[in-house]
C-alpha positions as CSV (number, residue, x, y, z in Angstrom):
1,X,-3.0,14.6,28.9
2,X,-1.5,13.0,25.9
3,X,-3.5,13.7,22.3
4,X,-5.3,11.0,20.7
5,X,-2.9,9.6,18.2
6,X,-3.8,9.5,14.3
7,X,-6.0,6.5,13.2
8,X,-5.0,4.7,9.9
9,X,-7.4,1.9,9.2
10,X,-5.9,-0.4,6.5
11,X,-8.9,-2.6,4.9
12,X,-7.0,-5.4,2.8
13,X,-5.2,-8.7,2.2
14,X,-3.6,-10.8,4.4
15,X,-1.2,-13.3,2.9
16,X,1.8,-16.0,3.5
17,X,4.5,-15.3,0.7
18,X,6.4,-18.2,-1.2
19,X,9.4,-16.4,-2.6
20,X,11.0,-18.1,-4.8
21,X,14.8,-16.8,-6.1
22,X,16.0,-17.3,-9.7
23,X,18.4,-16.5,-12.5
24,X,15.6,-16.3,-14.6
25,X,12.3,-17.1,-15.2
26,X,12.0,-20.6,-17.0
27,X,10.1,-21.2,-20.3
28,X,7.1,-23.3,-21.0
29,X,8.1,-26.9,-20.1
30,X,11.5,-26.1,-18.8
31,X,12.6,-27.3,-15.3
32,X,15.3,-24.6,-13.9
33,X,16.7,-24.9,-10.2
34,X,16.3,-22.1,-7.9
35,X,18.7,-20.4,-5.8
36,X,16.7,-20.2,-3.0
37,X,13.4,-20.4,-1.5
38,X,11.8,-18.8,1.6
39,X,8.6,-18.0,3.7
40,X,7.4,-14.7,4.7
41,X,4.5,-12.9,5.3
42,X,2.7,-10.4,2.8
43,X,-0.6,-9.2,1.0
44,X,-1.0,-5.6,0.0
45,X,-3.2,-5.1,2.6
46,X,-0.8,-6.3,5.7
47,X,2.7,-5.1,3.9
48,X,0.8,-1.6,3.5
49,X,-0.7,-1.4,7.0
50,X,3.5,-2.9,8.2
51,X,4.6,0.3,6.3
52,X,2.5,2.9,7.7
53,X,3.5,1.4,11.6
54,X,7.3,0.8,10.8
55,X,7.0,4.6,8.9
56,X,5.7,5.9,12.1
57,X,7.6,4.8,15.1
58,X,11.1,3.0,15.4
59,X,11.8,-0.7,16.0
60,X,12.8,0.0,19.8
61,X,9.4,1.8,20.1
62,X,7.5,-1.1,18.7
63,X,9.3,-3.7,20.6
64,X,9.0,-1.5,24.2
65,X,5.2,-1.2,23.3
66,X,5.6,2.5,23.6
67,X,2.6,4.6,21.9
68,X,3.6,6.6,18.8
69,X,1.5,9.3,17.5
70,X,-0.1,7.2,14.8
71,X,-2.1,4.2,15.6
72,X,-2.4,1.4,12.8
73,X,-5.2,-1.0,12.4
74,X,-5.7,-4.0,9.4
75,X,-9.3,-5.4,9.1
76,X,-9.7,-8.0,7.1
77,X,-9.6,-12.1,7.5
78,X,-7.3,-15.3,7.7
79,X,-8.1,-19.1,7.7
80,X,-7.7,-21.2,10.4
81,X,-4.9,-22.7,9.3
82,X,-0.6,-23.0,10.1
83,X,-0.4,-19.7,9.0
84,X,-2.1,-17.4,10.5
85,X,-1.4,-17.4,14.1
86,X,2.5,-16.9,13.0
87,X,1.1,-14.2,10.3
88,X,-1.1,-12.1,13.3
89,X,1.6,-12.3,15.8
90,X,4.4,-10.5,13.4
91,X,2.1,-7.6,12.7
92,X,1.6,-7.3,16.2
93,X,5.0,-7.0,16.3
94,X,5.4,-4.4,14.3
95,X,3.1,-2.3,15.8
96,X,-0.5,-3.3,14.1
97,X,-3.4,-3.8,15.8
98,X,-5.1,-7.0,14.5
99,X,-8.6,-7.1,16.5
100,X,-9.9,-6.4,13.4
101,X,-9.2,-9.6,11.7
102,X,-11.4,-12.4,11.5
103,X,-10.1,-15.5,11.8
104,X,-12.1,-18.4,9.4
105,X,-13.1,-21.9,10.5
106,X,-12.8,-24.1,7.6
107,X,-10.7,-21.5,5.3
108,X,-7.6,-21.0,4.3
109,X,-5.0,-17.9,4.8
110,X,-4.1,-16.2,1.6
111,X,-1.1,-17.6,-0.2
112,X,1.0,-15.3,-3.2
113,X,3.4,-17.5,-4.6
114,X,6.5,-15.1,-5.7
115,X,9.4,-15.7,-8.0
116,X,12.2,-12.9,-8.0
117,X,15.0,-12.7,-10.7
118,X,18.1,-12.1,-8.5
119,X,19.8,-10.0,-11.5
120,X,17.1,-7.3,-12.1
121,X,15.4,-7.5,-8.8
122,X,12.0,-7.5,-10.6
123,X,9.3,-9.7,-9.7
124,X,6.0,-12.0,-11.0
125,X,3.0,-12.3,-8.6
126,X,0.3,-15.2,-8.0
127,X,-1.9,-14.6,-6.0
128,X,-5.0,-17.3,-4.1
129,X,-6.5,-15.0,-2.4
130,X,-8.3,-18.0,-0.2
131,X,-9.8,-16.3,3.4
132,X,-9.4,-12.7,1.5
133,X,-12.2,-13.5,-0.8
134,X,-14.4,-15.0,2.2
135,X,-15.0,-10.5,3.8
136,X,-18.2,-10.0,3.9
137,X,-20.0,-6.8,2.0
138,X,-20.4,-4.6,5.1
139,X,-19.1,-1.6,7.7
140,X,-15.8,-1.9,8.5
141,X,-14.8,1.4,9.1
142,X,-13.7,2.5,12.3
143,X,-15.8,5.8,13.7
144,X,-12.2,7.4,15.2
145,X,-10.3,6.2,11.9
146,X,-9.0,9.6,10.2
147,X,-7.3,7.9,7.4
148,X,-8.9,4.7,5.3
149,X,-6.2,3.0,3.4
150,X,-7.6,0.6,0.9
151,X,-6.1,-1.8,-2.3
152,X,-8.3,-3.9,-4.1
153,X,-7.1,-7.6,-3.0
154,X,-10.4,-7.9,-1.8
155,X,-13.9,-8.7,-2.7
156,X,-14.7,-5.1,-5.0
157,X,-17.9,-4.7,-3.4
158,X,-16.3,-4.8,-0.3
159,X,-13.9,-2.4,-1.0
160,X,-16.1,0.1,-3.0
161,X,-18.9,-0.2,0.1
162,X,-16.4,1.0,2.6
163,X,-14.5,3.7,0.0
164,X,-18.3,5.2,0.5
165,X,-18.7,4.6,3.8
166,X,-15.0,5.9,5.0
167,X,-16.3,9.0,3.0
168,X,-19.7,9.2,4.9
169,X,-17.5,9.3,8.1
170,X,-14.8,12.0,6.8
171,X,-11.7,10.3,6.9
172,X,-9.5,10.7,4.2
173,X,-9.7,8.2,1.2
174,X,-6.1,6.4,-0.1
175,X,-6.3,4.2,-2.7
176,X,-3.7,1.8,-4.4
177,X,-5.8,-0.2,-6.9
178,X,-3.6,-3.5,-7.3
179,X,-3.8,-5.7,-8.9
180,X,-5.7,-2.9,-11.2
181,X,-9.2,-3.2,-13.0
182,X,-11.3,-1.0,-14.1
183,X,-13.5,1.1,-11.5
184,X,-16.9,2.4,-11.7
185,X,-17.1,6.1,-11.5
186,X,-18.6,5.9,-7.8
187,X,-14.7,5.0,-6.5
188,X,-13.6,8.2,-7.5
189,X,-16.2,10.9,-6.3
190,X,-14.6,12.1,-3.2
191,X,-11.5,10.1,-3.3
192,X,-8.7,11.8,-1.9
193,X,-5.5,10.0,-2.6
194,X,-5.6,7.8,-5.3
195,X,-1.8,6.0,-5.9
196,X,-1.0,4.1,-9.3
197,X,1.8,2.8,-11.1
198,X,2.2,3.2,-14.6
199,X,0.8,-0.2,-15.8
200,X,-2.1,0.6,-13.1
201,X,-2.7,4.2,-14.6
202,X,-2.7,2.8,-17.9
203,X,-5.8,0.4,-17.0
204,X,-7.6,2.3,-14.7
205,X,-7.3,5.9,-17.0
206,X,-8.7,3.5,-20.3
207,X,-5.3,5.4,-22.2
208,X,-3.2,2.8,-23.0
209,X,0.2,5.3,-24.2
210,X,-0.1,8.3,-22.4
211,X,1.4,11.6,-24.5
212,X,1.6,12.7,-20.8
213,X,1.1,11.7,-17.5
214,X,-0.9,15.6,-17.3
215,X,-3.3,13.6,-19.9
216,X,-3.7,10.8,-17.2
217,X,-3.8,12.6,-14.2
218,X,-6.7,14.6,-16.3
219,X,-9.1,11.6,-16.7
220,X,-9.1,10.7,-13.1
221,X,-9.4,14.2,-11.6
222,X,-12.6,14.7,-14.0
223,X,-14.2,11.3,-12.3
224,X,-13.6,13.3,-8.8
225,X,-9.9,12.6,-7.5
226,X,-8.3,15.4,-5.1
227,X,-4.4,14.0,-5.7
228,X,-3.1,11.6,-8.0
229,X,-0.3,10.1,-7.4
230,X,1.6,7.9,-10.7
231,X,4.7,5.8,-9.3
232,X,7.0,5.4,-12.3
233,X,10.0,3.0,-11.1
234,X,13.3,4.7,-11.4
235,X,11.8,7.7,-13.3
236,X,10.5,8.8,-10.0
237,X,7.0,9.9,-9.1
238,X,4.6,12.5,-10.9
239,X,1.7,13.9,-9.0
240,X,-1.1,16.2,-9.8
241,X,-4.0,17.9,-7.8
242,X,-7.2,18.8,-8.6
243,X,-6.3,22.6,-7.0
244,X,-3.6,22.6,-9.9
245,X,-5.6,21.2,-12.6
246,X,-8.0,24.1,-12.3
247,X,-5.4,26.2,-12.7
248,X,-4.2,25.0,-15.7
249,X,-1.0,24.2,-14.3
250,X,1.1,20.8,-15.1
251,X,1.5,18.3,-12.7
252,X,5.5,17.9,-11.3
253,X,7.9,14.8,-11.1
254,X,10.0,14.0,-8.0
255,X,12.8,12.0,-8.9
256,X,13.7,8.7,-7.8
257,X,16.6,8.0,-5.4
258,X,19.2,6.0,-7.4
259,X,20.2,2.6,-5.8
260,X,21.1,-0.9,-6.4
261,X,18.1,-2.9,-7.0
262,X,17.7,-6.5,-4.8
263,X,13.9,-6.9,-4.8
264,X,11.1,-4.8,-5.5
265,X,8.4,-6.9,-4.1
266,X,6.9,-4.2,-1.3
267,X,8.1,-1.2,-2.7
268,X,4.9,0.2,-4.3
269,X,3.5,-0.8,0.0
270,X,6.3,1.1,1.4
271,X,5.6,4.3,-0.4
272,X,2.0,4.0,0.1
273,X,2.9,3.6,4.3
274,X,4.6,6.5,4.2
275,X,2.5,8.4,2.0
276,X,-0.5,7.5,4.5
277,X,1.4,8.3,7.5
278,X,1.7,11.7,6.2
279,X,-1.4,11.9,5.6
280,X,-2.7,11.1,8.7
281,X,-0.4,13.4,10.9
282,X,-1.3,16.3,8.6
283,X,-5.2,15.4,9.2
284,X,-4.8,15.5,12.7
285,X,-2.4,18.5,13.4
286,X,-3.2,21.4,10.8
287,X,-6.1,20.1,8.9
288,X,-6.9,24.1,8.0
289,X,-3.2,24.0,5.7
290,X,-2.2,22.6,2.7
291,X,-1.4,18.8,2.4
292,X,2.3,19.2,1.4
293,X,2.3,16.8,-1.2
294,X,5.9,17.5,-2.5
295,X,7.3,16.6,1.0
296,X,5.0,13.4,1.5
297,X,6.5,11.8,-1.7
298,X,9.8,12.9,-1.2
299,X,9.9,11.1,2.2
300,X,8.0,8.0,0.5
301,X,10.1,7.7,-2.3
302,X,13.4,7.5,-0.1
303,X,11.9,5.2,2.3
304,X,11.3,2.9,-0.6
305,X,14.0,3.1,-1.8
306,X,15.7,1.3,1.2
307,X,12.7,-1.4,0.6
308,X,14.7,-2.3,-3.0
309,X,18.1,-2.9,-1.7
310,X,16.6,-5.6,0.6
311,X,14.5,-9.1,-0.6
312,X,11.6,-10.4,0.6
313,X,8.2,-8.3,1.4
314,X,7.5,-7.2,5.1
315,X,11.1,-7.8,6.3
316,X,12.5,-5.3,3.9
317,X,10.4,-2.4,4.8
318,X,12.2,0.2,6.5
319,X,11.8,1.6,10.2
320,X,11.2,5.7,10.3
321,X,14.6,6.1,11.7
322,X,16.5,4.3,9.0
323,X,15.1,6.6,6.3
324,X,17.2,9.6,6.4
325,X,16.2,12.9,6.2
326,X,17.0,14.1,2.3
Protein backbone atom coordinates (compact mmCIF):
# COMPACT_ATOMS: atom_id res chain seq x y z
CA UNK A 1 0.00 0.00 0.00
CA UNK A 2 1.15 3.21 -1.28
CA UNK A 3 1.63 6.20 1.56
CA UNK A 4 -0.68 9.06 1.65
CA UNK A 5 0.95 11.74 -0.23
CA UNK A 6 1.78 15.25 1.37
CA UNK A 7 -1.21 17.74 1.44
CA UNK A 8 -0.37 21.50 0.49
CA UNK A 9 -3.55 23.48 0.78
CA UNK A 10 -2.94 26.88 -1.00
CA UNK A 11 -5.75 29.50 0.30
CA UNK A 12 -5.47 32.54 -2.27
CA UNK A 13 -6.06 34.47 -5.49
CA UNK A 14 -7.16 33.39 -8.61
CA UNK A 15 -6.56 35.75 -11.49
CA UNK A 16 -6.47 36.32 -15.54
CA UNK A 17 -3.15 38.30 -16.26
CA UNK A 18 -3.02 41.16 -18.94
CA UNK A 19 0.72 41.43 -19.73
CA UNK A 20 1.54 44.10 -21.36
CA UNK A 21 5.44 44.37 -22.92
CA UNK A 22 7.31 47.66 -23.19
CA UNK A 23 10.52 49.68 -23.66
CA UNK A 24 9.50 51.58 -20.95
CA UNK A 25 7.03 52.72 -18.78
CA UNK A 26 5.25 55.94 -20.27
CA UNK A 27 4.88 59.22 -18.31
CA UNK A 28 1.81 60.96 -17.24
CA UNK A 29 -0.21 61.87 -20.40
CA UNK A 30 2.09 60.08 -22.78
CA UNK A 31 0.78 57.46 -25.30
CA UNK A 32 3.81 54.81 -26.02
CA UNK A 33 3.17 51.67 -28.26
CA UNK A 34 3.75 48.30 -26.80
CA UNK A 35 5.67 45.55 -28.17
CA UNK A 36 3.31 43.06 -27.32
CA UNK A 37 0.45 42.03 -25.41
CA UNK A 38 -0.79 38.67 -24.16
CA UNK A 39 -3.24 36.57 -21.80
CA UNK A 40 -2.36 34.25 -19.18
CA UNK A 41 -3.37 33.08 -16.14
CA UNK A 42 -2.06 34.26 -12.54
CA UNK A 43 -2.83 35.54 -8.92
CA UNK A 44 -0.45 34.79 -6.11
CA UNK A 45 -2.61 32.29 -4.85
CA UNK A 46 -2.95 30.02 -8.20
CA UNK A 47 0.86 30.84 -9.57
CA UNK A 48 1.92 29.71 -5.89
CA UNK A 49 -0.29 26.59 -5.59
CA UNK A 50 1.18 25.95 -9.91
CA UNK A 51 4.72 26.06 -8.28
CA UNK A 52 4.36 23.72 -5.49
CA UNK A 53 2.64 20.92 -8.22
CA UNK A 54 5.13 21.70 -11.14
CA UNK A 55 8.03 21.64 -8.08
CA UNK A 56 6.74 18.25 -7.15
CA UNK A 57 6.21 16.08 -10.15
CA UNK A 58 7.31 16.42 -13.91
CA UNK A 59 5.20 17.52 -16.88
CA UNK A 60 4.89 13.80 -18.12
CA UNK A 61 3.63 12.85 -14.64
CA UNK A 62 1.04 15.55 -14.65
CA UNK A 63 -0.13 14.97 -18.10
CA UNK A 64 -0.33 10.85 -17.57
CA UNK A 65 -2.30 11.77 -14.31
CA UNK A 66 0.13 9.74 -12.37
CA UNK A 67 0.13 10.44 -8.38
CA UNK A 68 3.22 12.19 -7.09
CA UNK A 69 4.03 12.21 -3.46
CA UNK A 70 2.64 15.68 -2.82
CA UNK A 71 -0.92 16.47 -3.44
CA UNK A 72 -1.83 20.26 -4.23
CA UNK A 73 -5.11 21.94 -3.50
CA UNK A 74 -6.22 25.99 -4.20
CA UNK A 75 -9.35 27.12 -2.32
CA UNK A 76 -10.53 30.10 -3.12
CA UNK A 77 -13.22 31.64 -5.84
CA UNK A 78 -13.75 32.82 -9.52
CA UNK A 79 -16.73 34.64 -11.28
CA UNK A 80 -18.81 33.24 -13.65
CA UNK A 81 -17.45 34.69 -16.38
CA UNK A 82 -15.07 33.85 -19.93
CA UNK A 83 -12.42 33.30 -17.70
CA UNK A 84 -12.65 30.97 -15.42
CA UNK A 85 -13.56 27.83 -16.96
CA UNK A 86 -10.18 28.26 -19.17
CA UNK A 87 -8.44 29.48 -15.77
CA UNK A 88 -9.70 26.04 -13.65
CA UNK A 89 -8.95 23.73 -16.49
CA UNK A 90 -5.04 24.80 -16.72
CA UNK A 91 -4.46 24.24 -13.06
CA UNK A 92 -5.95 21.04 -13.46
CA UNK A 93 -3.50 20.64 -15.78
CA UNK A 94 -0.84 21.13 -13.96
CA UNK A 95 -1.64 18.98 -11.40
CA UNK A 96 -4.01 21.22 -8.86
CA UNK A 97 -6.92 20.10 -7.52
CA UNK A 98 -9.61 22.77 -7.88
CA UNK A 99 -12.81 21.31 -5.96
CA UNK A 100 -12.05 23.84 -3.73
CA UNK A 101 -13.02 26.74 -5.74
CA UNK A 102 -16.13 28.41 -5.78
CA UNK A 103 -17.35 29.44 -8.78
CA UNK A 104 -19.59 32.99 -8.41
CA UNK A 105 -22.93 33.75 -10.13
CA UNK A 106 -23.05 37.35 -10.88
CA UNK A 107 -19.11 38.08 -10.21
CA UNK A 108 -16.24 38.50 -11.90
CA UNK A 109 -12.72 36.45 -12.03
CA UNK A 110 -9.92 38.43 -10.78
CA UNK A 111 -8.00 40.48 -13.39
CA UNK A 112 -4.02 41.97 -12.67
CA UNK A 113 -3.29 44.01 -15.39
CA UNK A 114 0.79 43.73 -15.86
CA UNK A 115 3.23 45.79 -17.81
CA UNK A 116 6.88 44.44 -18.16
CA UNK A 117 9.92 46.49 -19.27
CA UNK A 118 11.53 44.08 -21.77
CA UNK A 119 15.15 45.71 -20.92
CA UNK A 120 15.26 45.09 -17.14
CA UNK A 121 12.73 42.43 -16.88
CA UNK A 122 11.14 44.22 -13.93
CA UNK A 123 7.55 44.64 -13.52
CA UNK A 124 4.40 46.98 -12.19
CA UNK A 125 1.26 45.17 -10.84
CA UNK A 126 -2.60 46.19 -10.77
CA UNK A 127 -4.50 44.30 -9.37
CA UNK A 128 -8.96 44.06 -9.24
CA UNK A 129 -9.20 41.56 -7.12
CA UNK A 130 -13.11 41.12 -8.31
CA UNK A 131 -14.51 37.24 -7.16
CA UNK A 132 -11.17 37.18 -4.73
CA UNK A 133 -12.68 39.77 -2.47
CA UNK A 134 -16.29 37.96 -2.60
CA UNK A 135 -14.40 34.50 0.14
CA UNK A 136 -16.33 34.42 2.80
CA UNK A 137 -14.74 34.68 6.60
CA UNK A 138 -14.83 30.93 7.37
CA UNK A 139 -13.08 27.19 7.60
CA UNK A 140 -11.30 26.42 4.80
CA UNK A 141 -8.74 24.29 5.90
CA UNK A 142 -8.53 20.85 4.94
CA UNK A 143 -8.42 18.30 8.13
CA UNK A 144 -5.54 15.95 6.09
CA UNK A 145 -3.77 19.31 4.77
CA UNK A 146 -0.08 19.13 6.45
CA UNK A 147 1.07 22.32 4.93
CA UNK A 148 -1.27 25.79 4.64
CA UNK A 149 0.17 28.07 2.13
CA UNK A 150 -1.31 31.51 2.33
CA UNK A 151 -0.63 35.26 0.71
CA UNK A 152 -2.75 38.03 1.44
CA UNK A 153 -4.68 38.73 -2.03
CA UNK A 154 -7.57 37.98 -0.10
CA UNK A 155 -10.06 39.40 2.22
CA UNK A 156 -7.47 39.81 5.68
CA UNK A 157 -10.02 38.36 7.87
CA UNK A 158 -10.20 35.59 5.78
CA UNK A 159 -6.76 34.91 5.70
CA UNK A 160 -5.94 35.63 9.41
CA UNK A 161 -9.15 33.21 10.46
CA UNK A 162 -7.61 30.32 8.63
CA UNK A 163 -3.66 31.22 9.60
CA UNK A 164 -5.49 30.32 13.17
CA UNK A 165 -7.38 27.68 12.24
CA UNK A 166 -4.52 25.81 9.91
CA UNK A 167 -2.61 26.25 13.44
CA UNK A 168 -5.56 24.66 15.49
CA UNK A 169 -5.24 21.73 13.07
CA UNK A 170 -1.18 21.39 13.15
CA UNK A 171 -0.21 21.95 9.75
CA UNK A 172 2.57 23.99 9.12
CA UNK A 173 1.98 27.85 8.53
CA UNK A 174 3.77 29.56 5.17
CA UNK A 175 3.17 32.93 4.64
CA UNK A 176 4.12 35.34 1.68
CA UNK A 177 2.39 38.64 2.67
CA UNK A 178 1.84 40.38 -0.86
CA UNK A 179 0.95 42.85 -1.59
CA UNK A 180 2.33 43.65 2.09
CA UNK A 181 0.49 45.64 5.03
CA UNK A 182 0.92 45.72 8.24
CA UNK A 183 -0.24 42.51 10.42
CA UNK A 184 -1.62 42.32 13.80
CA UNK A 185 0.49 40.47 16.24
CA UNK A 186 -2.02 37.41 16.12
CA UNK A 187 -0.49 36.40 12.41
CA UNK A 188 2.68 35.70 13.83
CA UNK A 189 2.13 33.62 17.05
CA UNK A 190 2.78 30.21 15.81
CA UNK A 191 3.73 31.03 12.28
CA UNK A 192 6.10 28.75 10.93
CA UNK A 193 7.38 30.08 7.57
CA UNK A 194 6.95 33.50 7.11
CA UNK A 195 8.58 34.65 3.29
CA UNK A 196 9.26 38.40 2.46
CA UNK A 197 10.92 40.46 0.10
CA UNK A 198 12.78 43.33 1.00
CA UNK A 199 10.18 46.13 0.29
CA UNK A 200 7.70 43.55 2.16
CA UNK A 201 10.12 43.21 5.27
CA UNK A 202 10.51 46.71 5.26
CA UNK A 203 6.52 47.28 5.84
CA UNK A 204 5.68 44.43 7.75
CA UNK A 205 9.06 44.86 10.30
CA UNK A 206 7.83 48.91 10.85
CA UNK A 207 12.04 49.56 9.98
CA UNK A 208 12.15 51.33 7.03
CA UNK A 209 16.45 51.04 6.40
CA UNK A 210 17.53 48.04 8.00
CA UNK A 211 21.32 48.25 9.51
CA UNK A 212 20.81 44.46 9.07
CA UNK A 213 18.53 42.05 7.91
CA UNK A 214 19.65 40.21 11.71
CA UNK A 215 17.70 43.50 12.94
CA UNK A 216 14.65 42.54 10.77
CA UNK A 217 14.61 39.04 11.14
CA UNK A 218 14.72 40.08 15.12
CA UNK A 219 11.30 41.97 15.15
CA UNK A 220 9.40 39.18 13.59
CA UNK A 221 10.81 36.27 15.58
CA UNK A 222 9.92 38.35 18.90
CA UNK A 223 6.09 38.57 17.49
CA UNK A 224 6.33 34.56 17.32
CA UNK A 225 7.93 33.48 13.86
CA UNK A 226 9.82 30.00 13.72
CA UNK A 227 11.86 30.82 10.11
CA UNK A 228 12.07 33.93 8.36
CA UNK A 229 12.80 33.91 5.14
CA UNK A 230 13.97 37.80 3.30
CA UNK A 231 14.18 37.33 -0.64
CA UNK A 232 16.59 39.95 -1.77
CA UNK A 233 16.63 39.85 -5.86
CA UNK A 234 20.07 39.11 -7.12
CA UNK A 235 21.67 39.52 -3.60
CA UNK A 236 20.16 36.18 -2.88
CA UNK A 237 18.26 35.12 0.11
CA UNK A 238 18.95 35.62 4.00
CA UNK A 239 17.09 33.46 6.49
CA UNK A 240 17.03 33.32 10.19
CA UNK A 241 15.33 30.92 12.81
CA UNK A 242 14.10 31.42 16.01
CA UNK A 243 16.55 28.18 17.18
CA UNK A 244 19.46 30.54 16.00
CA UNK A 245 18.20 33.77 17.34
CA UNK A 246 18.29 32.29 20.86
CA UNK A 247 21.54 31.44 20.38
CA UNK A 248 22.74 34.61 19.52
CA UNK A 249 23.93 33.54 16.30
CA UNK A 250 23.40 35.73 12.88
CA UNK A 251 21.20 34.70 10.32
CA UNK A 252 23.16 33.40 6.78
CA UNK A 253 22.69 34.54 3.05
CA UNK A 254 22.37 32.05 0.16
CA UNK A 255 23.40 33.53 -2.91
CA UNK A 256 21.52 34.07 -5.90
CA UNK A 257 22.11 32.13 -9.08
CA UNK A 258 23.33 34.68 -11.77
CA UNK A 259 21.25 34.78 -15.03
CA UNK A 260 19.86 36.89 -17.60
CA UNK A 261 16.81 38.48 -16.50
CA UNK A 262 13.39 38.30 -19.05
CA UNK A 263 10.64 38.69 -16.55
CA UNK A 264 10.31 38.50 -12.97
CA UNK A 265 6.60 38.37 -12.66
CA UNK A 266 6.20 34.72 -10.67
CA UNK A 267 9.48 34.51 -9.29
CA UNK A 268 8.83 35.45 -5.60
CA UNK A 269 5.68 32.23 -6.40
CA UNK A 270 8.23 29.94 -7.68
CA UNK A 271 10.43 30.05 -4.67
CA UNK A 272 7.62 29.98 -2.37
CA UNK A 273 6.38 26.39 -4.39
CA UNK A 274 9.43 25.07 -3.83
CA UNK A 275 9.96 26.26 -0.54
CA UNK A 276 6.46 24.68 0.48
CA UNK A 277 7.06 21.50 -1.29
CA UNK A 278 9.96 21.02 0.95
CA UNK A 279 8.27 21.68 3.54
CA UNK A 280 5.64 19.36 3.14
CA UNK A 281 7.85 16.28 2.21
CA UNK A 282 9.96 17.02 5.31
CA UNK A 283 6.46 17.09 7.49
CA UNK A 284 5.55 13.90 6.31
CA UNK A 285 8.77 11.76 6.15
CA UNK A 286 11.07 12.79 9.28
CA UNK A 287 9.01 15.23 11.11
CA UNK A 288 11.38 14.28 14.45
CA UNK A 289 14.68 16.07 12.27
CA UNK A 290 15.58 19.28 11.52
CA UNK A 291 13.79 21.27 8.69
CA UNK A 292 16.93 21.75 6.44
CA UNK A 293 16.38 25.23 5.71
CA UNK A 294 19.82 25.73 3.82
CA UNK A 295 18.80 23.03 1.26
CA UNK A 296 15.04 24.23 0.90
CA UNK A 297 16.29 27.69 -0.32
CA UNK A 298 18.99 26.53 -2.23
CA UNK A 299 16.67 24.38 -4.36
CA UNK A 300 14.03 27.46 -4.43
CA UNK A 301 16.33 29.95 -5.34
CA UNK A 302 17.63 27.81 -8.54
CA UNK A 303 14.22 26.86 -9.52
CA UNK A 304 13.48 30.56 -9.73
CA UNK A 305 15.83 31.37 -11.24
CA UNK A 306 14.72 29.40 -14.38
CA UNK A 307 11.21 31.45 -13.73
CA UNK A 308 13.31 34.90 -14.78
CA UNK A 309 14.80 33.83 -17.93
CA UNK A 310 11.13 33.11 -19.19
CA UNK A 311 8.03 35.95 -19.47
CA UNK A 312 4.76 35.64 -18.54
CA UNK A 313 3.50 34.22 -14.95
CA UNK A 314 2.37 30.49 -14.72
CA UNK A 315 3.90 29.48 -18.09
CA UNK A 316 7.32 30.34 -16.86
CA UNK A 317 7.45 28.33 -13.80
CA UNK A 318 9.70 25.48 -13.98
CA UNK A 319 8.88 21.65 -13.86
CA UNK A 320 11.02 19.61 -10.93
CA UNK A 321 13.06 17.99 -13.48
CA UNK A 322 14.18 21.16 -15.30
CA UNK A 323 15.72 22.56 -12.08
CA UNK A 324 19.05 20.93 -11.83
CA UNK A 325 20.49 19.57 -8.93
CA UNK A 326 23.29 22.42 -7.81
Amino acid sequence: MSPKPAVISVIGSLNVDLVTRTPRVPVAGETLTSESFSTGYGGKGANQAVACARLSRTQSQAANGSPSDVEVRIVGAVGEDEFYAGLLKSLQGDGVGTEGVKVLKGKKTGVAVIVVETGSGENRIMFCPGANYEVEVGDLVDGDAGVVLFQLELPLEVVLHNMRVAREKGAETIINPAPAIPLPDEAYHGLGHLIVNETEAAILSGIEKPTSWDEVASVFIKRGVKNVIITLGGEGVYYQTSSQHAQSKPGKTVPAKKVKVVDTTAAGDTFVGAYSVAVARWRTTSPDSEFDLDAAIRHANLAASLTVQKAGAQSSIPWVDEVPSS
